[in-house]
TORVO-905680 format. One record per atom (N, C-alpha, C): residue number from 1; residue in one letter; x, y, z. Coordinates in Angstrom, 3 decimals. Layout:
// residues N
SITE   nr  rest        xx        yy        zz
SITE  NUM     A         X         Y         Z
...
// end
This chain:
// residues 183
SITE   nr  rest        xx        yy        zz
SITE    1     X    97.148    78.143   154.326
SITE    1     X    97.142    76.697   154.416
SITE    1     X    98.477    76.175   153.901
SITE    2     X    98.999    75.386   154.297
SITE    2     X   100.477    74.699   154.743
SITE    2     X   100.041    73.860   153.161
SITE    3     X   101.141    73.518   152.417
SITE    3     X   100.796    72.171   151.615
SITE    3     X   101.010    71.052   152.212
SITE    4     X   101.256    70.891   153.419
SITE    4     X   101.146    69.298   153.809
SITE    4     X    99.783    69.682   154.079
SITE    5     X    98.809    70.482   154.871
SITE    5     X    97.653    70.478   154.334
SITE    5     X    96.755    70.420   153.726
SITE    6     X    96.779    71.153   152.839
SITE    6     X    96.064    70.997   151.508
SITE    6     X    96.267    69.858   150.905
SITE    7     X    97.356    68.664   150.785
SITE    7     X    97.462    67.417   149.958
SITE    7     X    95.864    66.267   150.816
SITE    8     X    95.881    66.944   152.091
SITE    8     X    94.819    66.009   152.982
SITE    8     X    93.671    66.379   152.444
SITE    9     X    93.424    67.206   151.910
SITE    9     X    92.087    68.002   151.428
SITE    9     X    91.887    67.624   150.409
SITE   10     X    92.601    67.584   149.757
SITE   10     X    92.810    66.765   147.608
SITE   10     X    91.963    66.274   147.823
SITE   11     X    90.840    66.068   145.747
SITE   11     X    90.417    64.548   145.840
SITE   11     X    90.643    64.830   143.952
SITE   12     X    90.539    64.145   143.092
SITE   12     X    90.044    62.889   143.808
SITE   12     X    91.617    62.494   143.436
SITE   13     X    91.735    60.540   144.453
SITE   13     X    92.856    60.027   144.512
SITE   13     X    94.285    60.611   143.792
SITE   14     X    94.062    60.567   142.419
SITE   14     X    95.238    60.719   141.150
SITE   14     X    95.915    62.157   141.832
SITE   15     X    94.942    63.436   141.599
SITE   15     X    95.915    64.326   141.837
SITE   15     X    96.782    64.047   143.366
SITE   16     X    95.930    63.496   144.389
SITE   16     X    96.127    63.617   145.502
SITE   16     X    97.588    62.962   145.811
SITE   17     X    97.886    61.888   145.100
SITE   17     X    98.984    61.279   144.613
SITE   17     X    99.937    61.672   144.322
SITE   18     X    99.658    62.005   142.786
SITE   18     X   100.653    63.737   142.487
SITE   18     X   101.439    64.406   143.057
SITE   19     X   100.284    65.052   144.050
SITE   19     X   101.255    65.635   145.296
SITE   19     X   101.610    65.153   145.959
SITE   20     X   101.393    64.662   146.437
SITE   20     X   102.200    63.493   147.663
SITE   20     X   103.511    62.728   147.102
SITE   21     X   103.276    62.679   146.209
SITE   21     X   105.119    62.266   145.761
SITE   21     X   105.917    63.513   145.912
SITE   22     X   105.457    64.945   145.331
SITE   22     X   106.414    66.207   145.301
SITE   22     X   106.340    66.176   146.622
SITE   23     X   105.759    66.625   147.779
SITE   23     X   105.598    66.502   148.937
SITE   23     X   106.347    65.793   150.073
SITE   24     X   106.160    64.437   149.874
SITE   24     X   107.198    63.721   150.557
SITE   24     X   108.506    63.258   150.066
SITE   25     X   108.529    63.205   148.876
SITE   25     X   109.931    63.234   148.298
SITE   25     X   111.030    63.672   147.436
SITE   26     X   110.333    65.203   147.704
SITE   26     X   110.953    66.120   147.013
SITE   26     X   110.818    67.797   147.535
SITE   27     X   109.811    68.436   147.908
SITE   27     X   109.717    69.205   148.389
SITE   27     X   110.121    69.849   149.923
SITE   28     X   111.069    70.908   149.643
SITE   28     X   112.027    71.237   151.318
SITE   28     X   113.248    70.478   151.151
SITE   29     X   113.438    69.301   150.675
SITE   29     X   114.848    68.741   150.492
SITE   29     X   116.183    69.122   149.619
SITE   30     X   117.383    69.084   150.137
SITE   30     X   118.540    69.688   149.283
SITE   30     X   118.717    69.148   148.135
SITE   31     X   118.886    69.728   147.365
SITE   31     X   119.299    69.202   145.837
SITE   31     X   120.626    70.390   145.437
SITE   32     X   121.426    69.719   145.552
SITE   32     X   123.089    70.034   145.346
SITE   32     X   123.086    70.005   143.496
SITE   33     X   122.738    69.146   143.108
SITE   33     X   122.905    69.068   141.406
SITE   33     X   123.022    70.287   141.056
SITE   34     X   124.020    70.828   140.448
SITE   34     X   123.445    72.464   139.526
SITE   34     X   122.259    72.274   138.701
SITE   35     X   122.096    71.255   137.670
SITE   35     X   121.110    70.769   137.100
SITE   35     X   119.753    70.788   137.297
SITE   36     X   119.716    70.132   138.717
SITE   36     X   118.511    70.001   138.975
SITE   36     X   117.812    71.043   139.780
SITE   37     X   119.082    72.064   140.373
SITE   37     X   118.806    72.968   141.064
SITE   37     X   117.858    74.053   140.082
SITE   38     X   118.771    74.333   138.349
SITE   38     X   118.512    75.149   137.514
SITE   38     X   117.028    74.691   136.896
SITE   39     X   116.956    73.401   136.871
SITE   39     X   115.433    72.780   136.572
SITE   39     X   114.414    72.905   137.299
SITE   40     X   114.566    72.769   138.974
SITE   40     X   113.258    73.787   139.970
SITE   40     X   113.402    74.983   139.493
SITE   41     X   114.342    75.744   139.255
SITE   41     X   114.275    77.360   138.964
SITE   41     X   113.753    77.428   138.058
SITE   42     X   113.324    76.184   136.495
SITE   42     X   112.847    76.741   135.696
SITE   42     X   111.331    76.331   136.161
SITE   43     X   111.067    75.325   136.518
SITE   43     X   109.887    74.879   137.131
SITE   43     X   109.115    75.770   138.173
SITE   44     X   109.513    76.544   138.927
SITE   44     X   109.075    77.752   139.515
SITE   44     X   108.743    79.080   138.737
SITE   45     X   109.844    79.236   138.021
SITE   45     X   109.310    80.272   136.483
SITE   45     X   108.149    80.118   136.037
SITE   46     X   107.866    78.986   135.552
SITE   46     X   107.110    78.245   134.701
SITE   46     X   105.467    78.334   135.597
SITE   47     X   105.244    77.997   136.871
SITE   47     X   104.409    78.088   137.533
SITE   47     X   103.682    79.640   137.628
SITE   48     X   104.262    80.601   137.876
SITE   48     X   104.043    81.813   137.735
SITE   48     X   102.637    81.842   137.248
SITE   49     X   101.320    82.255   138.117
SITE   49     X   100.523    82.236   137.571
SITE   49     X    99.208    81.092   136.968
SITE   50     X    99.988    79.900   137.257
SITE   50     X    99.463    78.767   136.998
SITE   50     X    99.390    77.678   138.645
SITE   51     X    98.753    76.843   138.420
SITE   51     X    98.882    75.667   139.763
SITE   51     X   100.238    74.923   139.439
SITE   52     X   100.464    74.679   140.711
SITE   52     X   101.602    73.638   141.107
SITE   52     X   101.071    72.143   140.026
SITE   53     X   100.197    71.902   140.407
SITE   53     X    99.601    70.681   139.600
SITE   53     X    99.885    70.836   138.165
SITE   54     X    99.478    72.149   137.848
SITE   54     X    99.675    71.750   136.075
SITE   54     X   101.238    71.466   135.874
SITE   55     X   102.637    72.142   136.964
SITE   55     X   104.220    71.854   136.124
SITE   55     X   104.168    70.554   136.698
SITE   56     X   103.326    70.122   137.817
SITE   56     X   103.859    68.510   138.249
SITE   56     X   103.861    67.928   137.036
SITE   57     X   102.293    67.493   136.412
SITE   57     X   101.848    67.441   135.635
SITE   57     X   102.727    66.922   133.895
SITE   58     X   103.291    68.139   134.172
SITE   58     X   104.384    68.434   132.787
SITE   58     X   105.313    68.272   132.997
SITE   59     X   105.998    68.055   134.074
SITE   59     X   107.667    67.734   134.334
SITE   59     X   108.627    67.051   133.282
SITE   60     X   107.967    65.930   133.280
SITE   60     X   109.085    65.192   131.975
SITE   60     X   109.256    65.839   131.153
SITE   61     X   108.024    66.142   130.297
SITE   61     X   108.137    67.203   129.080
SITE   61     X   108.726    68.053   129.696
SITE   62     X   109.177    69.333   130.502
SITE   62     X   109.951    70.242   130.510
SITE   62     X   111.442    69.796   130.431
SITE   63     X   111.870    68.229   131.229
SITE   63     X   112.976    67.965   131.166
SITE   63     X   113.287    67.615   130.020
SITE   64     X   112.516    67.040   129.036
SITE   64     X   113.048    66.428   127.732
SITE   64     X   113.086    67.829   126.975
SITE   65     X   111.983    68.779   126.779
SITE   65     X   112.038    70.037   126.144
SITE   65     X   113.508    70.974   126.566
SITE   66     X   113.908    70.958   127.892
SITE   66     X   115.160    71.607   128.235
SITE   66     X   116.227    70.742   128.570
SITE   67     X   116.120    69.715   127.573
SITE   67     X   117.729    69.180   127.282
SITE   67     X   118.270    68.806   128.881
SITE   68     X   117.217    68.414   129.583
SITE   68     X   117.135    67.611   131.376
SITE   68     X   117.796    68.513   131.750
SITE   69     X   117.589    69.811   131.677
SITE   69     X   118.025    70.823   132.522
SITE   69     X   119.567    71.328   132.565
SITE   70     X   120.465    70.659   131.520
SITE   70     X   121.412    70.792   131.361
SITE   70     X   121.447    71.953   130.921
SITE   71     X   122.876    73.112   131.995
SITE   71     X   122.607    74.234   131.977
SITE   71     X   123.513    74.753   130.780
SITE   72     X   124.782    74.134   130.312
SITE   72     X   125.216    74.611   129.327
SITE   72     X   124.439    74.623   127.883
SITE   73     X   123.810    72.886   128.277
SITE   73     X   122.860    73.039   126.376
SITE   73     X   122.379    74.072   126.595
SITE   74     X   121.141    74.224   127.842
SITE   74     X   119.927    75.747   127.498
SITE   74     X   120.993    76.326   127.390
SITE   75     X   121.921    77.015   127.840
SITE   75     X   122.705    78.460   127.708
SITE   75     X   122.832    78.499   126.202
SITE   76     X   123.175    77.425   125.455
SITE   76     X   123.489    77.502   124.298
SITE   76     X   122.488    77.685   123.188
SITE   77     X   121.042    77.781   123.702
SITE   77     X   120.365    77.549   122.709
SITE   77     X   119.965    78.479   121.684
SITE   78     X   119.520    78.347   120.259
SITE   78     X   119.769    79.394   119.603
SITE   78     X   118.441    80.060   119.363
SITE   79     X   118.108    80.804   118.579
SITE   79     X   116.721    81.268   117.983
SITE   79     X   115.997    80.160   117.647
SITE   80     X   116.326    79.008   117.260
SITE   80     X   115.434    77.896   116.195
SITE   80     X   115.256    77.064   117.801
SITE   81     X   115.854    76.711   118.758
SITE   81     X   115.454    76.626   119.973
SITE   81     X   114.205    77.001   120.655
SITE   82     X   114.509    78.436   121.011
SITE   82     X   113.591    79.363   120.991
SITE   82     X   111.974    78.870   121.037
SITE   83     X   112.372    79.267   119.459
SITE   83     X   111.158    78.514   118.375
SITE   83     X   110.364    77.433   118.889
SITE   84     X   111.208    76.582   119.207
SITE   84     X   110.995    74.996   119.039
SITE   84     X   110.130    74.753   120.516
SITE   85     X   110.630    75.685   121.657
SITE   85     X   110.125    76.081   123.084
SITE   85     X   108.807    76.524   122.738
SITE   86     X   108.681    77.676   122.457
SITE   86     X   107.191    78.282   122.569
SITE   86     X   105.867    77.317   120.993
SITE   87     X   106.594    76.059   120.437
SITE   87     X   105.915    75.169   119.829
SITE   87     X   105.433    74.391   120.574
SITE   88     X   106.125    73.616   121.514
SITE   88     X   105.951    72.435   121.851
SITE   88     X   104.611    72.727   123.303
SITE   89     X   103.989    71.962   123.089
SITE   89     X   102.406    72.460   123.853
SITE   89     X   102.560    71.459   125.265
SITE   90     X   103.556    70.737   124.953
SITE   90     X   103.953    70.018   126.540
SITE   90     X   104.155    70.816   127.480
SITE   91     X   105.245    71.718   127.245
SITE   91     X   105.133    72.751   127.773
SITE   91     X   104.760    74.466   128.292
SITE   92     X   104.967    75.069   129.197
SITE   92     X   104.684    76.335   129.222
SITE   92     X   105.106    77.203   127.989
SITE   93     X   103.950    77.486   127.221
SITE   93     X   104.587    78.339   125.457
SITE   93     X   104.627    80.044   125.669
SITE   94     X   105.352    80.499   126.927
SITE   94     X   104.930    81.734   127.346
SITE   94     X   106.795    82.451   126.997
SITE   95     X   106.865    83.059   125.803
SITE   95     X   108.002    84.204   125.878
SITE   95     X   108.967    84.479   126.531
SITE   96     X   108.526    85.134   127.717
SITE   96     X   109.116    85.766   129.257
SITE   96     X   109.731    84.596   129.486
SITE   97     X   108.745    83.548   129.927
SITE   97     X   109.322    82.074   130.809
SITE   97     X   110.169    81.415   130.051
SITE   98     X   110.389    81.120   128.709
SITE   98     X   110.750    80.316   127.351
SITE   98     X   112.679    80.972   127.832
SITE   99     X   112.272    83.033   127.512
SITE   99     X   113.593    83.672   127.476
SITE   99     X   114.494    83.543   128.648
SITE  100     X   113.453    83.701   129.965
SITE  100     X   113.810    83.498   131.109
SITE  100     X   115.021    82.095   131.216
SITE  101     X   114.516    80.926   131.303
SITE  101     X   115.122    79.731   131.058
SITE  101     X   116.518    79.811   130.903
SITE  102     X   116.679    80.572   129.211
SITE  102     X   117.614    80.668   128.816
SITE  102     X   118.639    81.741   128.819
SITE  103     X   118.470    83.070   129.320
SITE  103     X   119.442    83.526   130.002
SITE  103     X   119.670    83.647   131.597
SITE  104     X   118.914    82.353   132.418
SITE  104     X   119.123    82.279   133.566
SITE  104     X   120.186    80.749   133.156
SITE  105     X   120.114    79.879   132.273
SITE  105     X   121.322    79.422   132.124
SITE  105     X   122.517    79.736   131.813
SITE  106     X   122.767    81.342   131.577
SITE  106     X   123.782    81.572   130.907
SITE  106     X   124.259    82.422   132.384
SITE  107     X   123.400    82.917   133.399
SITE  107     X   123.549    83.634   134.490
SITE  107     X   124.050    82.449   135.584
SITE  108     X   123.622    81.244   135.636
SITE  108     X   124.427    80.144   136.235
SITE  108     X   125.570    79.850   135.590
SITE  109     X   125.502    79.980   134.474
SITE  109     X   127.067    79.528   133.946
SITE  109     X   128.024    80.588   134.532
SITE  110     X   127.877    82.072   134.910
SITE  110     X   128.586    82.353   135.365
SITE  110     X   128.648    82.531   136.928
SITE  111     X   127.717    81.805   137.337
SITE  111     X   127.909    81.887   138.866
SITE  111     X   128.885    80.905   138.967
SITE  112     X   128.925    79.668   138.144
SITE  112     X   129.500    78.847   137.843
SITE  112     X   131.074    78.698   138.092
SITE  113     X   131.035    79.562   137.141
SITE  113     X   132.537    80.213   136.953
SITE  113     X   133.157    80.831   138.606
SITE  114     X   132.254    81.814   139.267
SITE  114     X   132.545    82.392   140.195
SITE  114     X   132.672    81.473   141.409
SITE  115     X   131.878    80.881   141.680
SITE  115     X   132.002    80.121   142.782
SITE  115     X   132.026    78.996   143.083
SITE  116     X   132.083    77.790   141.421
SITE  116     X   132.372    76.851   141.471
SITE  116     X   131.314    75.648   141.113
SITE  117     X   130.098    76.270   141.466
SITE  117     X   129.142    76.022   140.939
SITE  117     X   127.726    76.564   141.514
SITE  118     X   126.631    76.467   141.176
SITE  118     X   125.174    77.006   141.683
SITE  118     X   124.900    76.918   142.842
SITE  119     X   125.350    75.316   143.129
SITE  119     X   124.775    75.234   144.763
SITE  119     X   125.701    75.894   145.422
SITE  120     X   127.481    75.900   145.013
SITE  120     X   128.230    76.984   146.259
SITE  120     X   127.647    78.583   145.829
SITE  121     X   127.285    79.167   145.159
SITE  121     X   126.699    80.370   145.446
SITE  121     X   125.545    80.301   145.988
SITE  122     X   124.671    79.767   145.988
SITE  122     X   122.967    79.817   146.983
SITE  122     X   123.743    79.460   148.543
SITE  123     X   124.415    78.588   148.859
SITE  123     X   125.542    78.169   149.924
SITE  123     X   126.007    79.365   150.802
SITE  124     X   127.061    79.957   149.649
SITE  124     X   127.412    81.607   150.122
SITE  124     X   126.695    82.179   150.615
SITE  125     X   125.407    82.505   150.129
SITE  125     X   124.425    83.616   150.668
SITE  125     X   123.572    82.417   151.632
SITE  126     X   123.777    81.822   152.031
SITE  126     X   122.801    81.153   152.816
SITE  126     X   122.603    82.110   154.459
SITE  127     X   121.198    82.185   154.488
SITE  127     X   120.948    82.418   155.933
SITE  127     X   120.347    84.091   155.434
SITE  128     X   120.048    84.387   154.191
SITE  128     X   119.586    86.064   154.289
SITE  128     X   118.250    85.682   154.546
SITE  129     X   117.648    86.891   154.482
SITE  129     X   116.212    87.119   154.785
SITE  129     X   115.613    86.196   153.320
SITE  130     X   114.276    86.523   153.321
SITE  130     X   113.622    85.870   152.275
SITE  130     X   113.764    87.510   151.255
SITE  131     X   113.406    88.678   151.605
SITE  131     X   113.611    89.711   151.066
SITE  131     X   115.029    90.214   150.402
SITE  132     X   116.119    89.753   151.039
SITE  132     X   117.375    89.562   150.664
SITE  132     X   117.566    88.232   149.402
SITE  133     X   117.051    87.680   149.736
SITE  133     X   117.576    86.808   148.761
SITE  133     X   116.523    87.620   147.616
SITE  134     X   115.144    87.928   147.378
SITE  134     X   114.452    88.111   146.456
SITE  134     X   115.482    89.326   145.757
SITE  135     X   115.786    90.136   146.507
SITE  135     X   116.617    90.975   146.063
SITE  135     X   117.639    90.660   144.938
SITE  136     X   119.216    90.164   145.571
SITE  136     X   119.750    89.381   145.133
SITE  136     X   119.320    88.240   144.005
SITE  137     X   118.520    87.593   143.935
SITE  137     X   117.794    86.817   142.705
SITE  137     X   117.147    87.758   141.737
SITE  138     X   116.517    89.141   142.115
SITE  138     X   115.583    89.899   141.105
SITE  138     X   117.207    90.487   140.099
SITE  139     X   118.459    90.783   141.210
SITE  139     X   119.475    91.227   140.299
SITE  139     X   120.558    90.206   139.700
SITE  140     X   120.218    89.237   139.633
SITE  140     X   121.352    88.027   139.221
SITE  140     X   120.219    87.353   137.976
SITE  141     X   118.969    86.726   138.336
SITE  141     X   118.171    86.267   137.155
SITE  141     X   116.911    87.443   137.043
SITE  142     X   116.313    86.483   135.594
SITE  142     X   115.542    86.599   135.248
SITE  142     X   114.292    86.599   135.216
SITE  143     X   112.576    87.141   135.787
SITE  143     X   111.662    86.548   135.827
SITE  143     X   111.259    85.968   137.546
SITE  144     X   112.267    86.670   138.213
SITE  144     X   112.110    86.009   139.605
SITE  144     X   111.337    87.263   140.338
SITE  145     X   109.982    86.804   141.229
SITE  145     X   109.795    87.638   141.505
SITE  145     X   109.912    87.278   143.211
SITE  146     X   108.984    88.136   144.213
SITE  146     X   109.026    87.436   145.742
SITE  146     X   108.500    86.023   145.420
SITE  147     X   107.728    86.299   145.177
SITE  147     X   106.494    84.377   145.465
SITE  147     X   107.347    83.288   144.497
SITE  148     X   107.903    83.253   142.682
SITE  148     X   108.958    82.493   142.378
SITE  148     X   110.110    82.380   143.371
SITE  149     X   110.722    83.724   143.774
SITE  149     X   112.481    82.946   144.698
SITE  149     X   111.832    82.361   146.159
SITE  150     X   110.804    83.030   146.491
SITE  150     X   110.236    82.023   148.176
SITE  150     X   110.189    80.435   147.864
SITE  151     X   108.616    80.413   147.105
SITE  151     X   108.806    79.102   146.384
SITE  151     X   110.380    78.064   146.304
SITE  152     X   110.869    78.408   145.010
SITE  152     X   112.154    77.764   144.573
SITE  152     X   112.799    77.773   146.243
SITE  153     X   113.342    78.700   146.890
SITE  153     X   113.915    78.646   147.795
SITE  153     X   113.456    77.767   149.038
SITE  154     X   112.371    77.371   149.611
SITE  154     X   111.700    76.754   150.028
SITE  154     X   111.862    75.321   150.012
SITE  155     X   111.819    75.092   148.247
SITE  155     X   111.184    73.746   147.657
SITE  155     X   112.950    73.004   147.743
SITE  156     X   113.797    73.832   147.739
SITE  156     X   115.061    72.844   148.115
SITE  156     X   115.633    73.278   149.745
SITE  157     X   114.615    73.785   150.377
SITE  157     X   115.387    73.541   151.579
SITE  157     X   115.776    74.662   152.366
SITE  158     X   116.046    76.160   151.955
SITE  158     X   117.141    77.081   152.171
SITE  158     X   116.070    78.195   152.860
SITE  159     X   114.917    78.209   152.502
SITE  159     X   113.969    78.834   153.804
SITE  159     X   112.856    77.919   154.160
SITE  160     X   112.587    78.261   155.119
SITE  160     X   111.570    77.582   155.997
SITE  160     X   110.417    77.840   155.495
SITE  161     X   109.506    76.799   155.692
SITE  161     X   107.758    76.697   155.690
SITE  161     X   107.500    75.592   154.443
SITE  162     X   108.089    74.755   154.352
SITE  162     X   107.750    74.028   153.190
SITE  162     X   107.062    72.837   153.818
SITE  163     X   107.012    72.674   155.022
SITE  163     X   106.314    71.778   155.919
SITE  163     X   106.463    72.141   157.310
SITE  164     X   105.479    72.047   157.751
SITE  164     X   104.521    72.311   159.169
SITE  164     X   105.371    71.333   159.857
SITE  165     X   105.675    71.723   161.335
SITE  165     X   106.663    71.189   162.171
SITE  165     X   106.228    69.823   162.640
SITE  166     X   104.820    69.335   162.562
SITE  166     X   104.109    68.243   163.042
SITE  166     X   104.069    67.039   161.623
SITE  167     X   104.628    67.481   160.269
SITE  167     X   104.816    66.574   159.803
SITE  167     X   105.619    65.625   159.254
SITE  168     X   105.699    64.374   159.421
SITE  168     X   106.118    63.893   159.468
SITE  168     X   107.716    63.890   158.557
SITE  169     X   107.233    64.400   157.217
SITE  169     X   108.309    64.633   156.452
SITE  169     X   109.582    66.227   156.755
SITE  170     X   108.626    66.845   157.389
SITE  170     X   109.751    67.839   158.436
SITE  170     X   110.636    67.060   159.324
SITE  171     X   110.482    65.980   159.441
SITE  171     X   111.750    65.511   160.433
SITE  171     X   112.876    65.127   159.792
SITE  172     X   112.279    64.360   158.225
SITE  172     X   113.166    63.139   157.200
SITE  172     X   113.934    64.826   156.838
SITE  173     X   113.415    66.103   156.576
SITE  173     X   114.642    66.981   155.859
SITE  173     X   115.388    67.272   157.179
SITE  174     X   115.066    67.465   158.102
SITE  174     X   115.990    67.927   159.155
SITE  174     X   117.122    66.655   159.583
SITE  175     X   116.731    65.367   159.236
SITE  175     X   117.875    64.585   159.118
SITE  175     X   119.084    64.776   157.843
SITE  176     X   117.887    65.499   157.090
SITE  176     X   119.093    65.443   155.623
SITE  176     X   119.672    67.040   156.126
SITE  177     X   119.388    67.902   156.453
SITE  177     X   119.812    69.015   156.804
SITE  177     X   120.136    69.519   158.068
SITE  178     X   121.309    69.031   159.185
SITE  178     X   121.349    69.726   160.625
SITE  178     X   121.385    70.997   160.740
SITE  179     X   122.082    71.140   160.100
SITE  179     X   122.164    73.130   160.419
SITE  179     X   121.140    73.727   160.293
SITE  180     X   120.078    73.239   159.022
SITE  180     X   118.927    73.895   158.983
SITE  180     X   118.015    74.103   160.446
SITE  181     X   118.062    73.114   161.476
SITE  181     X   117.263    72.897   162.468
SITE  181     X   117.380    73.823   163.066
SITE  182     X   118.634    75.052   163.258
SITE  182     X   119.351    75.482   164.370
SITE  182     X   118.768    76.699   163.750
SITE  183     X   118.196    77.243   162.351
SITE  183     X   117.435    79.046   161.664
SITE  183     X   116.268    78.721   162.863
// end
């Protein structure tokens, strides 16, 4: 089942809502920000195992808990950080995901370095398989497995299926994305 499907199926109203904001105005669309790019990546981490609903859910708190996704603060953060992560009950208090975070900011900082920034390296490799990229992501970060890099990869745009060709919001990304139309 497609998630533009399943949002028709929701009840009651509130969650149904929920999704329908990630859905139509956010999900499949490009997000160039390194920032915000590194903040779905932690938001996909974070899901692992859990519903989409519970990180909707928690979003702010993850952005205020990770310093709005700013990739140099996380890179920088120390043990008392750490700490302060697997305290705070806003968010996901899980180890792996907490450590993950933070040396996948320090693994963008140097993609950073290399290619100028996050979005020109996902850019570079644009157009591999979904297995290629899982690849490539299992050896560059942290915590990524197939279903996290599909997901993340998906949710900004860079593989297909994040919406069913009949809906409506598949047309609004293919205006924001031409080339994409032509995979």
């Amino acid at each position: 089942m497609s998630y533009c499907t399943a949002i028709q199926l929701m009840t009651p109203s509130d969650r149904r809502e929920l999704h329908k904001n990630y859905h139509d105005n956010h999900y499949g669309f490009p997000i160039h920000h390194d920032n915000e790019l590194f903040g779905r990546l932690i938001m996909e981490i974070n899901q692992a195992g859990l519903s989409w609903e519970t990180i909707l859910k928690k979003e702010q708190r993850f952005r205020t808990a990770y310093s709005n996704f700013n990739i140099a603060e996380v890179a920088n953060y120390t043990i008392e950080d750490r700490e302060r992560l697997l305290a705070d009950s806003g968010i996901i208090r899980n180890k792996l995901k907490v450590n993950a975070a933070i040396e996948n900011a320090k693994a963008v900082q140097i993609l950073q370095k290399e290619f100028g920034s996050f979005d020109n390296w996902l850019r570079y490799h644009h157009q591999k398989t979904k297995d290629e990229w899982v690849k490539l992501f299992k050896k560059t970060f942290r915590f990524t497995g197939g279903e996290i890099v599909n997901e993340f990869l998906m949710s900004i745009g860079y593989l297909h299926g994040a919406h069913d060709e009949d809906c409506p919001v598949y047309k609004q990304i293919l205006e924001h994305q031409p080339m994409w139309s032509k995979l």
